[in-house]
C-alpha positions in Angstrom: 75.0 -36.1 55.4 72.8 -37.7 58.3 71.0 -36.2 61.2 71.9 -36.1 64.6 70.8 -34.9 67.8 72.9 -32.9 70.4 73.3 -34.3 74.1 74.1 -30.7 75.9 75.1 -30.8 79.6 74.4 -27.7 81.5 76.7 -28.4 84.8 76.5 -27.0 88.2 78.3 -23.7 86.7 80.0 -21.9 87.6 93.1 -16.2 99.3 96.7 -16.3 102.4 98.0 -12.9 103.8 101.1 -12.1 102.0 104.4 -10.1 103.3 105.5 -6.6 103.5 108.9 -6.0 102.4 111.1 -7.5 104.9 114.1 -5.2 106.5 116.9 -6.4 107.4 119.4 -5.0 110.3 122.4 -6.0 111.7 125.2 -5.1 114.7 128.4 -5.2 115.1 128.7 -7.8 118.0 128.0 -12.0 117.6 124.4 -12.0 117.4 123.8 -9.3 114.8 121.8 -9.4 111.6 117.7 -9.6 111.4 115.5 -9.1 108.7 111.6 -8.9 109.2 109.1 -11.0 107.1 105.2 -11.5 107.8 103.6 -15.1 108.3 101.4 -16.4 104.7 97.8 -18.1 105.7 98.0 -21.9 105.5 99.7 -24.4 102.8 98.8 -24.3 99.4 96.9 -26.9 97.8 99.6 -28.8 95.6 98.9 -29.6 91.5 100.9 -32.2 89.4 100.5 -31.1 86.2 100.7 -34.9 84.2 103.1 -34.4 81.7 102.5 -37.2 78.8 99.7 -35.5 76.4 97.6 -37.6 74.1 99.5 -38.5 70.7 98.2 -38.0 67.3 98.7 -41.6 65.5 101.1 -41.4 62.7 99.9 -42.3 59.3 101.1 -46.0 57.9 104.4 -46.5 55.9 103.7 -49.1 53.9 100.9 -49.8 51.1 98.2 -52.6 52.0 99.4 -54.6 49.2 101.7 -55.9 51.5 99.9 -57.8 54.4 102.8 -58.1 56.7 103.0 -54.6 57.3 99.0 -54.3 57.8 98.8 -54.6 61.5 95.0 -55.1 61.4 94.4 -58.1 58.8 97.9 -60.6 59.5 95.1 -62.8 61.3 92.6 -62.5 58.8 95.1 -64.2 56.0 96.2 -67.2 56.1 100.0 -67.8 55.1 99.0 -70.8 53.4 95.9 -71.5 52.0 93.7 -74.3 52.6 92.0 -73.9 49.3 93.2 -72.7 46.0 90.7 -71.2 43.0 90.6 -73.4 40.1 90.6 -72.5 36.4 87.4 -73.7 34.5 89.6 -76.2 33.5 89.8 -77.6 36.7 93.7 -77.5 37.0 94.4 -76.0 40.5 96.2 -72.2 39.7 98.9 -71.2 42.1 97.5 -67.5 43.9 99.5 -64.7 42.8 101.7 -62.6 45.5 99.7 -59.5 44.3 96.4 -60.9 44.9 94.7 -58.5 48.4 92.2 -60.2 50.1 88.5 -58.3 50.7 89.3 -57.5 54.2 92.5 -55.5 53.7 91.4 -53.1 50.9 88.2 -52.6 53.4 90.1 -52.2 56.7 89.4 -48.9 58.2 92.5 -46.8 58.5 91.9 -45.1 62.1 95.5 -44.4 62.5 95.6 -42.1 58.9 96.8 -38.5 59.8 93.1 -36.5 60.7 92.3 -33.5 58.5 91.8 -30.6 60.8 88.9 -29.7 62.2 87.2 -32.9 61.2 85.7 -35.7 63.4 88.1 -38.6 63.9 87.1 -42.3 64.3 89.1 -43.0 67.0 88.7 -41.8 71.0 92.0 -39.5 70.8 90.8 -37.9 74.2 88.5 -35.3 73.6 85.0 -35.3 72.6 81.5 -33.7 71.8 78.3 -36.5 72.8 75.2 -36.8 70.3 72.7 -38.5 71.4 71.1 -40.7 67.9 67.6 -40.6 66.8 67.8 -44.1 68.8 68.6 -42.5 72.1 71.3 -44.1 72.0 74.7 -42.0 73.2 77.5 -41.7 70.5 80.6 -39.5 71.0 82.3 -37.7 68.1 86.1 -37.6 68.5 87.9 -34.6 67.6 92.4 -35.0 66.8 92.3 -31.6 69.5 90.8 -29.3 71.8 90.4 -26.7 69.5 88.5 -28.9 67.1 86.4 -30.0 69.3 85.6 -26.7 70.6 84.8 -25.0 67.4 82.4 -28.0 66.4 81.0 -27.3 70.1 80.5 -23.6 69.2 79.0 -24.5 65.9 76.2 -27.1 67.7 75.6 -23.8 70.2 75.1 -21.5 67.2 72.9 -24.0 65.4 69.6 -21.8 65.1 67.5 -24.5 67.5 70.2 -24.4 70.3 68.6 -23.7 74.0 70.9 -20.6 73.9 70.7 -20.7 77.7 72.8 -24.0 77.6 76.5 -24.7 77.5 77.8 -27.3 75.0 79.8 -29.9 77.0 83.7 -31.0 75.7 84.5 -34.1 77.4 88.4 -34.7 77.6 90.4 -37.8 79.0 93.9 -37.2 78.3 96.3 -34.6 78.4 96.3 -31.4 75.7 99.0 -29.0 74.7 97.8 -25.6 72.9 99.4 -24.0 69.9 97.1 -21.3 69.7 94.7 -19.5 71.6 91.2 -20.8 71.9 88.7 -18.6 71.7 85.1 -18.6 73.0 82.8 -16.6 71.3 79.2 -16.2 70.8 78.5 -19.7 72.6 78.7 -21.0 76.2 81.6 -23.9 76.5 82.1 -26.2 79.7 85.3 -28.5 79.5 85.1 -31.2 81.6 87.6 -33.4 82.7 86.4 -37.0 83.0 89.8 -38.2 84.2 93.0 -36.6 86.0 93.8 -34.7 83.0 96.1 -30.9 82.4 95.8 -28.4 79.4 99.7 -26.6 79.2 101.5 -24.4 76.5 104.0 -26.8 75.9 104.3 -29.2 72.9 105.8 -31.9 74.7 106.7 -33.5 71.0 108.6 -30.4 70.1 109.5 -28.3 73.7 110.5 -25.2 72.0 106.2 -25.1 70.4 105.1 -22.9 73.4 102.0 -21.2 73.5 103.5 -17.6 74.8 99.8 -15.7 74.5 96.7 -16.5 76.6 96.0 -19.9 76.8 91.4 -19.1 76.5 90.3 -16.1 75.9 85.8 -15.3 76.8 84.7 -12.2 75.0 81.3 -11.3 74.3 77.8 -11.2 76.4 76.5 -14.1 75.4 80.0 -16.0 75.5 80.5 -18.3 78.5 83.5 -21.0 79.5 83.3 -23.2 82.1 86.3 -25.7 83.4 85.1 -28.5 85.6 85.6 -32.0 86.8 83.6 -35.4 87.2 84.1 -38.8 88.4 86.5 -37.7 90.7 89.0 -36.2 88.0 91.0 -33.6 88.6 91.3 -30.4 85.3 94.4 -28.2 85.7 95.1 -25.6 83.3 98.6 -25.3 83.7 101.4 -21.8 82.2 104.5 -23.8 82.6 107.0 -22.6 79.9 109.6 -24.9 80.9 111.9 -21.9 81.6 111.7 -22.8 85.7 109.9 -19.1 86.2 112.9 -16.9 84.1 111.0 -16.2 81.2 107.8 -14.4 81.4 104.9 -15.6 79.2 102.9 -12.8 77.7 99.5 -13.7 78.3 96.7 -15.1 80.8 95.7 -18.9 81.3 92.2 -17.0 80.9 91.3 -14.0 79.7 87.6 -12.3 80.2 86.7 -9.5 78.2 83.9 -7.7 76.9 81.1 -8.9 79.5 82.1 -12.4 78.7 81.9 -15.0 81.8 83.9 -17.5 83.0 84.2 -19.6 86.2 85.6 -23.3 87.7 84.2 -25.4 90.2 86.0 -28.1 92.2 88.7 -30.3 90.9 90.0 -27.1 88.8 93.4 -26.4 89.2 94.8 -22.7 87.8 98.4 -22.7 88.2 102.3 -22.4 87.1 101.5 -18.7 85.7 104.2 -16.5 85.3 103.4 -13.9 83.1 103.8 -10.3 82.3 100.0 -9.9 81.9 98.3 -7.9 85.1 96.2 -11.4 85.8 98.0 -14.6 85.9 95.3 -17.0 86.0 93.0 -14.8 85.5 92.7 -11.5 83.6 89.3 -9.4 83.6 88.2 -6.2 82.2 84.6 -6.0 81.7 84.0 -9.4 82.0 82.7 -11.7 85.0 84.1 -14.5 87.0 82.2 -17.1 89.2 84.3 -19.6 91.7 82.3 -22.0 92.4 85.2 -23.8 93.8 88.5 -24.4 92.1 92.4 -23.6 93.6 94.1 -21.0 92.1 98.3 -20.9 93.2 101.8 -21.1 92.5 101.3 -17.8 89.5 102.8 -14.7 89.5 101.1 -11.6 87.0 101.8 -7.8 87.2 99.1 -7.6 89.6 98.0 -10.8 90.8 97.0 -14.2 90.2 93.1 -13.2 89.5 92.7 -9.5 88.0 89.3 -7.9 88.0 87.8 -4.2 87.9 84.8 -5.9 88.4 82.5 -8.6 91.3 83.2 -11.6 91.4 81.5 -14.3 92.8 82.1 -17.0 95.1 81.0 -20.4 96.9 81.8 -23.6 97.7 85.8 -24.3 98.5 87.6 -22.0 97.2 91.5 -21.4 97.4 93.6 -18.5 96.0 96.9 -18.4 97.6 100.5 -19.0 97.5 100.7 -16.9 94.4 103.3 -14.7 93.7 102.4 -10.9 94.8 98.7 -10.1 94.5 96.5 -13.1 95.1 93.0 -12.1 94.4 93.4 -8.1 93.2 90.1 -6.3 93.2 90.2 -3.3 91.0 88.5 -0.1 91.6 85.2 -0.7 93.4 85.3 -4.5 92.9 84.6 -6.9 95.6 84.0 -10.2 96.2 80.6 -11.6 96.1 79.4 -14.3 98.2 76.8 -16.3 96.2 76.1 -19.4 98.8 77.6 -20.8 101.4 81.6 -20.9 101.7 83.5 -23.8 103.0 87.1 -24.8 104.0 88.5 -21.8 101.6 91.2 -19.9 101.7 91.0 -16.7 99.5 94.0 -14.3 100.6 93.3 -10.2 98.6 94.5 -7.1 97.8 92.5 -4.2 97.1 93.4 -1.2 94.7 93.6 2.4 96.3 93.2 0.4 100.0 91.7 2.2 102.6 90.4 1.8 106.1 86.6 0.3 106.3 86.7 -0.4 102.6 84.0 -3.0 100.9 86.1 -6.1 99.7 83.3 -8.9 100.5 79.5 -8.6 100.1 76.8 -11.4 100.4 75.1 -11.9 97.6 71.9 -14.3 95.9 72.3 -17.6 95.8 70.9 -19.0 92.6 67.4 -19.4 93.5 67.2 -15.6 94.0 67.5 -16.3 98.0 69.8 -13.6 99.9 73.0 -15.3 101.6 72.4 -14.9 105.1 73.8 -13.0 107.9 75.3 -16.0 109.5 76.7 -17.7 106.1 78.2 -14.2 105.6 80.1 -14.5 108.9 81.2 -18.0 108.5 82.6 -17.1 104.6 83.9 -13.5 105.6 86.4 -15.4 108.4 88.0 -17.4 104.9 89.2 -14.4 103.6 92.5 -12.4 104.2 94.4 -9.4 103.0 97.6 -10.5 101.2 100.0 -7.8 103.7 99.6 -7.4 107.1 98.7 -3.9 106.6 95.5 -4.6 106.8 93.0 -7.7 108.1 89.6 -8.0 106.8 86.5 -8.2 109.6 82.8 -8.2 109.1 80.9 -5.1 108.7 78.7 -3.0 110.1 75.7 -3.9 108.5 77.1 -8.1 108.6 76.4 -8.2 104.8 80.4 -6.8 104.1 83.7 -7.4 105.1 85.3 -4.4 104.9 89.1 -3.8 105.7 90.3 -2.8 109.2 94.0 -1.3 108.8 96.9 -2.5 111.6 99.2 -0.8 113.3 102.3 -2.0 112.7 105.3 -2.0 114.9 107.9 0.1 113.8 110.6 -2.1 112.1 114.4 -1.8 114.0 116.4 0.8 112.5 119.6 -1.4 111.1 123.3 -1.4 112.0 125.7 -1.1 109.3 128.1 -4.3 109.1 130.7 -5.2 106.9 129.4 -9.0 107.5 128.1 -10.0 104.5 124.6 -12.0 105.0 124.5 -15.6 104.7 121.3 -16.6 106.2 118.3 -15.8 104.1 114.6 -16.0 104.5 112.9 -18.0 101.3 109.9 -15.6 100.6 106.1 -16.8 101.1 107.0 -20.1 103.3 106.1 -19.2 106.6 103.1 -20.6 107.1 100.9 -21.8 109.9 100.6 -26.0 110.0 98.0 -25.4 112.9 97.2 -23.3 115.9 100.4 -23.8 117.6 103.1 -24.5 115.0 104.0 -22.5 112.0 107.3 -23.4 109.5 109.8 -21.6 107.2 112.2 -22.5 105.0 115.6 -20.6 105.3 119.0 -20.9 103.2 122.8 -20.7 104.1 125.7 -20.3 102.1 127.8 -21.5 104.9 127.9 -24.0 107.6 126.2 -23.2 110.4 124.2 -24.2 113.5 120.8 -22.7 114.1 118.4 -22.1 115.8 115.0 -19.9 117.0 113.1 -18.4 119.6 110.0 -16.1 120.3 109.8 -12.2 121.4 106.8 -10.0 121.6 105.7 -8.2 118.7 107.4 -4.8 118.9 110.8 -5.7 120.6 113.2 -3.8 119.6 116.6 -4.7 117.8 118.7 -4.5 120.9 116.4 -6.5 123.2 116.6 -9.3 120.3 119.9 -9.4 120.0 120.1 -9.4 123.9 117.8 -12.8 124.1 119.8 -14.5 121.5 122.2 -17.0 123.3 124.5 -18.8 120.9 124.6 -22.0 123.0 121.4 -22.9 121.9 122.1 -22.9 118.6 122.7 -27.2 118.0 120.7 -27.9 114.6 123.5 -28.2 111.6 122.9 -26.9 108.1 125.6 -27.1 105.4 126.7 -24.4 103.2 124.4 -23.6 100.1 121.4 -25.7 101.3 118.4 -24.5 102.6 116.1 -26.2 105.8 113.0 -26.2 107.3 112.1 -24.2 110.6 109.5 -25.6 113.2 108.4 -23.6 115.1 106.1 -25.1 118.0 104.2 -24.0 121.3 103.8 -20.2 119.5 102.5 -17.8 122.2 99.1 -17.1 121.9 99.6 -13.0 121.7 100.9 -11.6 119.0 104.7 -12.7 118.4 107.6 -12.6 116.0 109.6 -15.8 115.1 113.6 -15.3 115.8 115.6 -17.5 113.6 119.2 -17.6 114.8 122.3 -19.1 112.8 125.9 -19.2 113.7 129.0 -20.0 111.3 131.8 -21.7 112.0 133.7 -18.5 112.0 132.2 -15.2 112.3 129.1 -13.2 113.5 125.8 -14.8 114.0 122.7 -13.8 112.0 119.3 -13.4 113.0 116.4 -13.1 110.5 112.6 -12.1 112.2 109.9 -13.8 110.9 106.2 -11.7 112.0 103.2 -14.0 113.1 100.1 -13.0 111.3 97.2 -14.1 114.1 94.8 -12.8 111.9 95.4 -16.3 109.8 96.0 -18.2 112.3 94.3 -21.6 112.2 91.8 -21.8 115.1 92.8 -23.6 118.3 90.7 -27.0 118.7 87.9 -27.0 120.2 86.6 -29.1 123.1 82.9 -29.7 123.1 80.6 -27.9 125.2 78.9 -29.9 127.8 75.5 -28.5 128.2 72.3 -29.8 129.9 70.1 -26.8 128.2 67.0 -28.4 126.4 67.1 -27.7 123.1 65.4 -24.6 122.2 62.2 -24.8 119.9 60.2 -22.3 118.5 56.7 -21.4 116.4 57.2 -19.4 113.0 54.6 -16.7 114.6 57.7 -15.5 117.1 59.1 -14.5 114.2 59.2 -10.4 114.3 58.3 -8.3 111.4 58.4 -4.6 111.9 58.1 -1.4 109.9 54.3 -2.0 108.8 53.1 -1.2 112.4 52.1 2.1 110.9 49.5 3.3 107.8 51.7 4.0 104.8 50.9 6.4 101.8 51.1 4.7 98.9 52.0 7.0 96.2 53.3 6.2 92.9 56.5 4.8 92.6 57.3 5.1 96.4 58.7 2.0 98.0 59.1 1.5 102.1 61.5 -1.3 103.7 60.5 -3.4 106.2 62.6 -5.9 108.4 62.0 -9.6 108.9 63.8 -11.7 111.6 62.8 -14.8 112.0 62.1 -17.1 115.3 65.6 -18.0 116.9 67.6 -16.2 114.4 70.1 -14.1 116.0 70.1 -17.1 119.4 73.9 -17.6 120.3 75.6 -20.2 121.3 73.6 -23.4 119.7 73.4 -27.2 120.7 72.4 -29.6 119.1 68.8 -30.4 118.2 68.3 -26.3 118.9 65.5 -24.6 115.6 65.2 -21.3 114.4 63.3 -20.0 111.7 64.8 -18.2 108.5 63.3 -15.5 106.5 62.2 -16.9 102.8 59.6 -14.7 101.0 57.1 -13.0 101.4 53.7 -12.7 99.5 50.1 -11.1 99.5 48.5 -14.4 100.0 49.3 -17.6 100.5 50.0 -19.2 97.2 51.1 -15.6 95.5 54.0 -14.2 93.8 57.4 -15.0 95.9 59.0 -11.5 96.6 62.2 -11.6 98.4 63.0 -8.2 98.6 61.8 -6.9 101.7 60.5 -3.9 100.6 57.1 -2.3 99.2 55.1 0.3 97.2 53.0 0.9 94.2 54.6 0.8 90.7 52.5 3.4 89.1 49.1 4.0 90.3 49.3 4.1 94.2 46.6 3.4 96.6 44.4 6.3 97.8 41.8 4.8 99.9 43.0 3.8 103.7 42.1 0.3 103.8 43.9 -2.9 105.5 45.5 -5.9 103.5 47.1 -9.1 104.4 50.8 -10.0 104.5 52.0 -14.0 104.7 55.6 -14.2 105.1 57.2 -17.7 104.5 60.0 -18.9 106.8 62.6 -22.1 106.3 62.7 -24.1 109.3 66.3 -25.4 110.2 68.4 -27.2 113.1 71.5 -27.3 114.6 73.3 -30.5 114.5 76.4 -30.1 116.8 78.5 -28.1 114.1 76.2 -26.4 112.0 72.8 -25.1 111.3 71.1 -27.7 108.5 68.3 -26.6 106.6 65.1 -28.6 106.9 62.2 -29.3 104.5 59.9 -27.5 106.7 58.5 -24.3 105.4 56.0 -22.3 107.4 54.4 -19.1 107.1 53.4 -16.0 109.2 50.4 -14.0 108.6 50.6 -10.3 109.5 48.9 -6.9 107.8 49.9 -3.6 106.8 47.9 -0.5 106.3 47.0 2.4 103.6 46.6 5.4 104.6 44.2 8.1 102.9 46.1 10.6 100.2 44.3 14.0 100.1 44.2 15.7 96.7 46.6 18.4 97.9 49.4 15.6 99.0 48.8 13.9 95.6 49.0 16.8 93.5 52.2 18.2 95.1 53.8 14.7 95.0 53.2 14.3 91.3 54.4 18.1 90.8 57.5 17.1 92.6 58.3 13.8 91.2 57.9 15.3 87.8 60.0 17.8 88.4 62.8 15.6 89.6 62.2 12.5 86.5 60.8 14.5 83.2 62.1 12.3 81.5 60.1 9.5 83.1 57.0 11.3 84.6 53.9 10.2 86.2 50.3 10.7 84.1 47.9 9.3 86.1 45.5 11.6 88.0 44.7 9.3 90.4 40.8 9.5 89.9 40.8 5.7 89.6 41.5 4.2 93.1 44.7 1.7 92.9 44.6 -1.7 94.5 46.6 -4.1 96.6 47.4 -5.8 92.8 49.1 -2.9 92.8 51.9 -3.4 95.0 54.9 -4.9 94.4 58.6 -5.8 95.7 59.8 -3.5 92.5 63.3 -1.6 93.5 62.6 2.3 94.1 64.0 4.5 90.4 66.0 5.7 93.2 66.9 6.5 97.4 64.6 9.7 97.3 61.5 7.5 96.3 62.2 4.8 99.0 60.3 6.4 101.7 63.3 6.5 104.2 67.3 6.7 104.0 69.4 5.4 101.9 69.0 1.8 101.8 70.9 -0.1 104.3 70.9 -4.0 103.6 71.6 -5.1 107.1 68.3 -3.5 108.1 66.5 -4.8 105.1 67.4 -8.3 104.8 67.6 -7.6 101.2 69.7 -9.0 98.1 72.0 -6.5 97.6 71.9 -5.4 93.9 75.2 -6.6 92.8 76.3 -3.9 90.0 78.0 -5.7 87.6 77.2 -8.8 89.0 73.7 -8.2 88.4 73.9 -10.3 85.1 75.2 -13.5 86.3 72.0 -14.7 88.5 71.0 -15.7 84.9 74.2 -17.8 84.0 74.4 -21.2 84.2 77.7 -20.8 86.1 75.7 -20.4 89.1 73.0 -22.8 88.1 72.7 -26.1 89.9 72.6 -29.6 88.9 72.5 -30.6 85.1 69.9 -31.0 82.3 70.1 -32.9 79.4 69.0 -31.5 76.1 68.2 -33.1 72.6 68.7 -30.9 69.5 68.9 -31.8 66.0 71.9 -30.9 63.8 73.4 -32.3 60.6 76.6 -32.8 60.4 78.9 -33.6 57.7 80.7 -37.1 58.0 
């Protein structure tokens, strides 16, 4: 036995529109067959899933009585000796064959088959760190993953564990699972120090697939995280190596039982196909935090990412390019924006879809500040609905995105033919390359010429047959190949894409391909040319309202007020332009940071009408040309609010009343003894009636946003930024 200490690395934790069914029609003249097919968001992200794993050493053959078959000690004996023992006698002895030097019997034997479970001498790819009673770092090499994840657990588990830290697994080199890990009761990252994948195949033995889930998180207090360093890249990868025709049975992760799990950049989910409802991922009761990651090329039941619950999101995010369902919220679910959101692409469907419908809400970022209204916008315009049934635009309130359902032109009623089809669109590759050029990819089973050409979104069938003019068609395709489409100079309204092919014999075919604007890339921009000075402002022009009058404190009762801060809602920036963003707010000027904007008296109210003091703190930031940057300038406002006087009738009615309505949590103070200002608080109302006006609206309130089931992950360290380093003690057996 000997004593080590744990080094713990607690990391910075942790969708495309899709197409409608197309419909195809044809006529009986030259130009005469069409289907109808809507336009995917941009590209996917492409993964190469390395295909060489690491290799467990194979035991040695041969005994180490013989030397030449010792690969480490050949240059450690000489073939002929220089010296030879001699016999007391002094007669020089010949040395026997048999005779082993020292150094072989000693030589380590790092290539001897590992016992599982067990640490292994040498680096086979995967590893936990300890940090010695030195301080100096020593990894502990583990023969798998699964070893080294269940020693990983175990160091968690160890009763002087900081249970608020994940236990980090280091890996280097590729890893095939036979089983299902499992994460439970501990909080796991994997990082991937290298360009490294994770797959279901045994690439020693090909038919030693994995057919289940790949991880599985369950428990509260379980957590897994998958993330990258040093510029390596981690992908978790479902190929089965039956090129999509065999359905695996399980998830590459699975969340259950308020478990948590989330990726960050340089995670790759991919190569899915499954019969489970989430692909990638699959969560009931459990929670998922993207900050970051791609997520593509899976198919599940219904998705690639499954969840009845929020999720939450930041960073660069892409789901897309899946098969069906890219993101599918469940139920109520929504996604959850947790900071700010850049260059993603998150394409979603929503369950029981309706017009005006919740599907993104801004959230907390990790240091309990709101997301504001204009990160909201900026992340809401990165999301898209997977059909063109519906689009998703901001809210309201701008704190949601809620859906906004098309109308859709009426498909062209088809033509019977006795032409059999030969021109075919390949589903999900019409995508936009940039504002003014989008591509498909089409297949023929005959020679043919082709062609395409735009018409207005709702033409009908005979005005697009009418357009189509076979001398156009010049580009050559051969019989059972498939080509590439570019389509340039697209109309800026709303247009369909006509591909036109004709064989050397026969009718012509035309397939209709529908332009989605709503995800199409933004046109470029040419800079402004402004002479405006830059506009500058003092944190007292900041506006605070819904104090102006006295409030009655009662117990329990809770009033919103609204803070907008000093250039907050200016349009149209330049550069070198300020404003001031809301922060906190406080009773005095090094007090308790609230930042809900709301206020009232826990239990014992205020009574007396009196005046008190209000500082609220405000983040100074500029604009730099392209964006608003936060600065290290942080300002307050001073302002007051008043009490009013409570009579004994208005106390003794509100008590009766608020009894009546809570017995089970009722209020027993009299009220003899005045309250105080220490009595007020930021504290969230039991319920609306006690707030003091309507139902809470969070656009008007500047507030959070409780996040249901989300509510638990402010805590994890998913969402937790930068790292800390930990020492703990554990003994381990060698």
């Amino acid at each position: 036995m000997r004593k080590k200490q744990l080094y713990a690395v607690i990391l910075a934790g942790v969708v495309a529109a899709g197409s409608v069914p197309g419909t195809a029609f044809a006529a009986q003249q030259d130009s005469v067959q069409t289907a109808a097919e809507t336009i995917d968001n941009e590209s996917s992200a492409g993964s190469e899933v390395p295909s060489e794993p690491a290799e467990t050493p194979e035991a040695p053959t041969e005994t180490p009585s013989e030397p030449t078959e010792t690969p480490e000690v050949p240059t450690e004996t000489p073939a002929e000796p220089t010296e030879t023992p001699s016999e007391p006698n002094g007669d020089a002895q010949p040395v026997p064959e048999t005779t082993v030097t020292p150094e072989v019997t000693a030589a380590p034997e790092p290539s001897a088959t590992p016992i599982p479970g067990e640490p292994v001498e040498t680096d086979m790819g995967v590893s936990v760190n300890l940090i010695q009673a030195d301080g100096s770092i020593k990894p502990v090499y583990y023969a798998t993953l699964q070893d080294a994840v269940n020693a990983a657990l175990e160091y968690y588990q160890a009763e002087d564990h900081d249970k608020s830290k994940a236990v980090v697994v280091e890996i280097t080199k590729q890893f095939s699972l036979s089983e299902t890990v499992r994460i439970e009761n501990g909080k796991i990252n994997i990082v991937a120090a290298a360009d490294v994948s994770i797959g279901r195949i045994d690439p020693q033995d090909p038919n030693q697939i994995l057919d289940g889930d790949m991880f599985v998180v369950t428990g509260k207090d379980s957590e897994l995280q998958l993330s990258a360093k040093n510029g390596g890249r981690l992908t978790l990868s479902g190929e089965n190596g039956s090129d999509g025709a065999k359905l695996s049975s399980g998830s590459l992760v699975r969340v259950e039982n308020q478990g948590s799990f989330g990726i960050s950049d340089g995670v790759i989910l991919s190569g899915n196909n499954t019969s489970a409802e989430g692909a990638a991922i699959d969560s009931k009761g459990g929670s998922i935090v993207l900050k970051g990651g791609t997520i593509t090329g899976n198919s599940g039941t219904k998705g690639a990412v499954y969840s009845n619950a929020d999720i939450a999101v930041q960073g660069t995010v892409t789901i897309k390019d899946n098969t069906g369902a890219n993101l599918y919220l469940d139920g109520e679910a929504a996604a959850v924006v947790t900071d700010a959101l850049t260059n993603s692409s998150v394409s979603l469907s929503a369950s029981a879809a309706a017009d005006q419908k919740v599907v993104v809400k801004a959230g907390s970022k990790a240091d309990g500040t709101a997301v504001s209204a204009d990160e909201f916008k900026a992340a809401a315009e990165q999301f898209a609905y997977d059909t063109e049934d519906y689009s998703i635009v901001l809210g309201a309130d701008g704190l949601t995105a809620v859906l906004k359902q098309e109308q859709t032109a009426a498909t062209p009623t088809p033509t019977p033919t006795t032409d059999p089809s030969f021109l075919t669109y390949q589903s999900k590759t019409l995508k936009w390359v940039d504002h003014n050029t989008a591509t498909a990819v089409m297949s023929t089973t005959r020679d043919c010429k082709w062609y395409y050409y735009f018409v207005n979104a709702g033409t009908s069938a005979e005005d697009i047959k009418r357009q189509y003019n076979a001398n156009n068609a010049k580009n050559e395709a051969k019989a059972n190949t498939k080509f590439t489409v570019k389509a340039e100079k697209i109309p800026e309204k709303e247009t369909w894409l006509v591909v036109a092919a004709k064989p050397t014999t026969g009718s012509a075919q035309l397939r209709v391909l529908k332009l989605n604007n709503n995800s199409r890339p933004a046109a470029p921009v040419t800079p402004t040319v402004t002479t405006r000075a830059p506009r500058k402002y003092q944190v007292t022009e900041s506006k605070i309202t819904g104090l102006e009058n006295p409030l009655k404190f009662f117990p329990r009762k809770f009033y919103d007020f609204q803070v907008v801060g000093a250039g907050q809602n200016d349009k149209d920036p330049v550069s070198n332009d300020e404003r001031w963003i809301p922060l906190y707010w406080s009773m005095s000027v090094n007090g308790t940071k609230n930042n809900s904007w709301r206020i009232g008296s826990q239990e014992k109210g205020i009574r007396e009408a009196a005046t008190y003091p209000l500082y609220v703190f405000f983040r100074k930031q500029t604009y730099n040309g392209k964006e608003w940057v936060d600065t290290d300038v942080v300002e307050y406002m001073k302002t007051s609010f008043s009490s009013a006087e409570i009579t004994d009738e208005e106390w003794n009615a509100y008590i009766d009343e608020y009894n009546n309505e809570h017995p089970d949590d009722g209020l027993n103070y009299d009220g003899t003894g005045a309250g105080s200002v220490a009595d007020l608080t930021p504290t969230e109302a039991p319920s609306s009636q006690d707030t003091g006006s309507s139902e809470r609206n969070p656009a008007d309130t500047a507030d959070n946003t409780p996040l249901g089931s989300m509510s638990a992950l402010a805590a994890l360290s998913l969402l937790a930024g930068g790292y800390v380093i930990v020492r703990k003690r554990k003994k381990e057996e060698i």
